[in-house]
C-alpha positions as a printed NumPy array, in Angstrom:
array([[  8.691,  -8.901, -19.735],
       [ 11.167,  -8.278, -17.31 ],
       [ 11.615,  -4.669, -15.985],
       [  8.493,  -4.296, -17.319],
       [  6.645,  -1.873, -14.503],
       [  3.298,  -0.359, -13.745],
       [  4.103,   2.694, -15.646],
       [  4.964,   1.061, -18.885],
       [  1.544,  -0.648, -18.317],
       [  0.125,   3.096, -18.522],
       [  1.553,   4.039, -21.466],
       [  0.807,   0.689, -23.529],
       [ -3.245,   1.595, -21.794],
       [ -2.749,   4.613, -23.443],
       [ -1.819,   3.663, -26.989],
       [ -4.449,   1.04 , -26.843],
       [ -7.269,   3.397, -26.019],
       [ -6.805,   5.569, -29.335],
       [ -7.792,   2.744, -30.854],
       [ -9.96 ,   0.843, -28.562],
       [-12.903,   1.673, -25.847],
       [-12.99 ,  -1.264, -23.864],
       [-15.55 ,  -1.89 , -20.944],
       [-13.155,  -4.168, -19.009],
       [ -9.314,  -3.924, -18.591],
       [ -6.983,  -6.551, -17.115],
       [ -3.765,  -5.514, -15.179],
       [ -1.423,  -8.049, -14.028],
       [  0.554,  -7.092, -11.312],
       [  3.356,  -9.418, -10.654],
       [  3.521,  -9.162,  -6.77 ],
       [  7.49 , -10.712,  -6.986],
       [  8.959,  -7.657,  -8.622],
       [  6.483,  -4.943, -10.024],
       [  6.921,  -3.239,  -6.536],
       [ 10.602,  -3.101,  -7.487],
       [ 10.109,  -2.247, -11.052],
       [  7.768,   0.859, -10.009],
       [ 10.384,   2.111,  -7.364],
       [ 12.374,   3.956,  -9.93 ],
       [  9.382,   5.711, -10.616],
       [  7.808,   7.115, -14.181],
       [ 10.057,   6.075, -17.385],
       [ 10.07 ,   8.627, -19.887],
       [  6.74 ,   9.433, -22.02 ],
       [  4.569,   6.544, -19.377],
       [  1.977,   9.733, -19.086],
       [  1.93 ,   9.518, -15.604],
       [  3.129,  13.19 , -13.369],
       [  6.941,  12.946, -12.702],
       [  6.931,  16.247, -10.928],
       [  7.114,  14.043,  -7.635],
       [  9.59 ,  11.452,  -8.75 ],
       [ 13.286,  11.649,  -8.682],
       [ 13.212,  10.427, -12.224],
       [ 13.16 ,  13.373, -14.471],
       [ 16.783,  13.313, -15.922],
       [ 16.001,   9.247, -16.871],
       [ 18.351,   8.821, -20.078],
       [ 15.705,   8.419, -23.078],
       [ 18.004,   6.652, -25.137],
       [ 19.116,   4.164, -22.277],
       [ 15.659,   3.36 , -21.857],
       [ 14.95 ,   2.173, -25.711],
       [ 18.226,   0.371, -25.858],
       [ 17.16 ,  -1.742, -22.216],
       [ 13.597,  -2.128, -23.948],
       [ 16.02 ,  -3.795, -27.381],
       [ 17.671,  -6.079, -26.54 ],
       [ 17.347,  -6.773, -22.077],
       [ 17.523, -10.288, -22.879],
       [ 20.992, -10.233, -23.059],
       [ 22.755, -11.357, -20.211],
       [ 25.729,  -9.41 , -20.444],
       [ 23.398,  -5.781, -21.257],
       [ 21.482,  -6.712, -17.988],
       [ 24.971,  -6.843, -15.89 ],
       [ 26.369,  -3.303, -17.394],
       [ 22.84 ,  -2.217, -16.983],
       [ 22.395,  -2.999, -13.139],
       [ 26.236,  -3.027, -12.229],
       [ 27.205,   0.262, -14.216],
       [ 24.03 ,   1.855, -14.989],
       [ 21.939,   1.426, -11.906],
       [ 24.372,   1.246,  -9.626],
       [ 27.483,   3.993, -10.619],
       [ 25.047,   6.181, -12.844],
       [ 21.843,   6.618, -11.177],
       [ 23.728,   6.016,  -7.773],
       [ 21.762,   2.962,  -6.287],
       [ 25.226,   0.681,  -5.42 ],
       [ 23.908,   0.995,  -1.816],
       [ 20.193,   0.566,  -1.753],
       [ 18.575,  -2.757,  -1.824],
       [ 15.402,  -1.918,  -3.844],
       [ 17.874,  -2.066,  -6.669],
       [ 18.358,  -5.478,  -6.159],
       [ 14.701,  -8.125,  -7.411],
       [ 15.698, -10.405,  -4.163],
       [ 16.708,  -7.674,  -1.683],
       [ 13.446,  -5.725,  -2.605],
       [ 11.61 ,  -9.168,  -2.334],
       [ 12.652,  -9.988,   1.02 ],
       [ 11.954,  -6.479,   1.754],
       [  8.567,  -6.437,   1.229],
       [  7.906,  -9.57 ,   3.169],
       [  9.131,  -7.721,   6.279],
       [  6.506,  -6.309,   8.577],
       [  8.476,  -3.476,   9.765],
       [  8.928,  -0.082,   8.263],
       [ 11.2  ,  -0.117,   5.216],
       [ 11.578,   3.462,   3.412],
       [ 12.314,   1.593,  -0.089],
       [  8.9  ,  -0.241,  -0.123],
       [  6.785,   2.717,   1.13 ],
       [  8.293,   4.47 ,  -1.971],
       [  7.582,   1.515,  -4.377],
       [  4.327,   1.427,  -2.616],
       [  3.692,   5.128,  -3.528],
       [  5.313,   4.954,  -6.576],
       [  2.8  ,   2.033,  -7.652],
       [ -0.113,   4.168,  -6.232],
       [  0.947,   7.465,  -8.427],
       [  0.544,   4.684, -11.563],
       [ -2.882,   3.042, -10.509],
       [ -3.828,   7.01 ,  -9.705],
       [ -3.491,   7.241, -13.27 ],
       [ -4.779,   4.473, -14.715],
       [ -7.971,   5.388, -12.673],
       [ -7.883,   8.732, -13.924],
       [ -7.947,   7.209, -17.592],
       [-10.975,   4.366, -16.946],
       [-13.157,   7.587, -15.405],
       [-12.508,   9.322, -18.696],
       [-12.699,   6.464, -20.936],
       [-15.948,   4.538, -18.543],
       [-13.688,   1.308, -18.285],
       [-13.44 ,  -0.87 , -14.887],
       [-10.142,  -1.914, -14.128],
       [-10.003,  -5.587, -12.544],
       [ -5.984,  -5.961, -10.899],
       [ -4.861,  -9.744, -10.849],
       [ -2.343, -10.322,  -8.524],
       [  0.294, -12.788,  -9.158],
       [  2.548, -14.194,  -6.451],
       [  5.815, -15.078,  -7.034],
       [  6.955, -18.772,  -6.354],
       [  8.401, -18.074,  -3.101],
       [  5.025, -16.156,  -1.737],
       [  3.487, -19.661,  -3.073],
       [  5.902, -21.794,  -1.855],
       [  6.194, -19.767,   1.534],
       [ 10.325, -20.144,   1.143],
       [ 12.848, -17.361,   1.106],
       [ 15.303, -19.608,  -1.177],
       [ 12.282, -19.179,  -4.029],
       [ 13.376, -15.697,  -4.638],
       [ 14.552, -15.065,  -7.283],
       [ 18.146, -14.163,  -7.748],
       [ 18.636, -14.744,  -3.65 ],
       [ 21.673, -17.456,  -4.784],
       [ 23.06 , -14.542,  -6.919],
       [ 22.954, -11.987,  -4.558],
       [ 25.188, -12.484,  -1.74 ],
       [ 23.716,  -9.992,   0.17 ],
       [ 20.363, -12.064,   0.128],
       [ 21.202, -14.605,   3.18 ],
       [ 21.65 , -11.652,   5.484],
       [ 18.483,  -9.327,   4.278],
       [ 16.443, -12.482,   4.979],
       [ 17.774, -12.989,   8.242],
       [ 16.954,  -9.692,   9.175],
       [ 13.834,  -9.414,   8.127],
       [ 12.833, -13.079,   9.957],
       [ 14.085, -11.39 ,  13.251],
       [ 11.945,  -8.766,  12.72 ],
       [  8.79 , -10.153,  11.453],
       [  8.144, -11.061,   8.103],
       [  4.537, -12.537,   6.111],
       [  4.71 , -13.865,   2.739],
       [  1.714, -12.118,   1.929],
       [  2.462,  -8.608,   3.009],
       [  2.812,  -8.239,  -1.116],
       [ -0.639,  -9.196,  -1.72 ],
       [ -1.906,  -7.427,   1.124],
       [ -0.152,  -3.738,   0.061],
       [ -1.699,  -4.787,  -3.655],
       [ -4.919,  -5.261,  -2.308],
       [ -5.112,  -2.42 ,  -0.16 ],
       [ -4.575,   0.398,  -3.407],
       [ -6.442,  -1.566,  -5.471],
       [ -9.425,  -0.478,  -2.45 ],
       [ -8.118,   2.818,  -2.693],
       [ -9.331,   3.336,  -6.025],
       [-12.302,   1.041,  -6.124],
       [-10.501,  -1.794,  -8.28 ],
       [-11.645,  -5.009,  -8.289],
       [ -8.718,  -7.217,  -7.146],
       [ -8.063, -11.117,  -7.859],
       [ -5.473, -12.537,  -5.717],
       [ -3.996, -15.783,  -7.529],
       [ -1.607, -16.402,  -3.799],
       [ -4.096, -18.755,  -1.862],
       [ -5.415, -20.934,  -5.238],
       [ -1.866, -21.037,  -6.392],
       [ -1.588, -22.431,  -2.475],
       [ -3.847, -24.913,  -2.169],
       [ -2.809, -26.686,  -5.744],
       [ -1.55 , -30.055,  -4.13 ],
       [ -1.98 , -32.013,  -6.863],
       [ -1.313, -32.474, -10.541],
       [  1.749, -31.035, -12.455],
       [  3.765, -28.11 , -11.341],
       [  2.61 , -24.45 , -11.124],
       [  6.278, -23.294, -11.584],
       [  9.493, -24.801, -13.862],
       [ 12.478, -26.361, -11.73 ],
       [ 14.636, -23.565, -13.171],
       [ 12.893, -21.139, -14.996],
       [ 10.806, -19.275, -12.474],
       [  7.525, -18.786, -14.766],
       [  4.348, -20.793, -14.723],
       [  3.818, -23.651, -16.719],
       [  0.834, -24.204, -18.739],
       [ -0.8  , -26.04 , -15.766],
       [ -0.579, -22.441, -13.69 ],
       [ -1.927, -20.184, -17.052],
       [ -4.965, -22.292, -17.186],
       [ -5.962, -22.132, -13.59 ],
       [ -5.136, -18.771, -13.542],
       [ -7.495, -18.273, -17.09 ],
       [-10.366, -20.589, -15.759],
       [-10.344, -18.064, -11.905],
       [-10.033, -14.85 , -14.373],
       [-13.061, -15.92 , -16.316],
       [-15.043, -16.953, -13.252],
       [-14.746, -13.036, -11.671],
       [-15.15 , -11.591, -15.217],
       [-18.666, -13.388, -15.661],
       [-19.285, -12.462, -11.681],
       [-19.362,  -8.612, -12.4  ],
       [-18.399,  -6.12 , -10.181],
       [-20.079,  -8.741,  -7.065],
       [-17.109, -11.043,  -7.495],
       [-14.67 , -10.964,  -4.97 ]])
């Protein structure tokens, strides 16, 4: 579900848990884009504390109409062009952009927009955590690489032929030392944090050599192939227990 972040993840836990006490609760974290999608911070009514965010004043009605009807190309261009850019003022920062903030967090170096996705992602899991200690859930995190952390090739990311700023972000970053797992590594490291079991998908996804694609030519989502390996290594850590790594 694109734009789809952390935080909307916390408010669909919540209305699920008025209804439901599970023991075991899956979170897929997209490591292509959910850092990006969390940099904005809280969207309005996700339950998490926006007293630290710069996201108070987020238009309510904005939001609902995005949530409507995003698939529409034309929406998505007012809505990042006019919206994200001339509104909310982000024409000139690069985690506004899915293949700037990509290539961002590939880089090794300090970058001030993924240390704030970075905490922005922590203030969600600090919530979900504070819900599965209330509610005596475990919270297992499943990492899922994007095709270019897979494929270990900058021209993977997605929109990098749209964005014509992409070529030169990339070259930067190269120059100044980059790892296509620094995403799975900063996942990792909160899921620690908060005592979360973690399941990275980047190294299985990695050494599939043979058989039919993981990824469509175009379309940048798995293919059936990719959902059942990734079902058959989610069912082998849920019937580990908390000893699966």
């Amino acid at each position: 579900m694109d734009g789809y972040s952390t935080f909307n993840a916390v408010q669909l836990l919540q209305n699920l848990l008025k209804s439901s006490r599970p023991r075991t609760v899956i979170l897929g974290f997209y490591l292509g884009n959910d850092f990006h999608d969390n940099y904005a911070g809280p969207t309005v009514n996700s339950g998490a504390d926006t007293s630290t965010t710069h996201n108070e004043n987020r238009v309510e009605v904005l939001s609902a109409l995005k949530n409507s009807i995003k698939g529409s190309a034309l929406f998505q261009l007012v809505y990042e062009k006019l919206y994200l850019a001339q509104i909310k003022g982000l024409v000139q920062d690069p985690m506004a952009s899915y293949s700037l903030a990509e290539i961002a967090t590939l880089g090794n170096s300090d970058n001030d927009g993924v240390k704030r996705s970075v905490e922005m992602t922590d203030l969600a899991l600090r919530e979900i955590s504070r819900m599965a200690k209330e509610n005596g859930f475990e919270l297992l995190v499943m990492g899922i690489p994007s095709k270019a952390q897979v494929k270990q090739s900058f021209r993977e990311i997605s929109g990098y032929d749209t964005d014509p700023r992409s070529k030169v972000a990339a070259l930067t970053v190269i120059r100044d030392g980059y790892s296509f797992e620094n995403p799975d590594r900063l996942a990792s490291a909160l899921c620690e944090k908060y005592g979360f079991r973690y399941i990275s998908l980047l190294n299985t996804f990695r050494e599939v050599v043979d058989g039919p694609p993981l990824y469509y030519h175009i379309d940048l989502h798995w293919t059936p192939h990719a959902q059942k390996i990734a079902a058959d290594l989610l069912i082998e850590k849920l019937h580990a227990g908390k000893g699966g790594k």
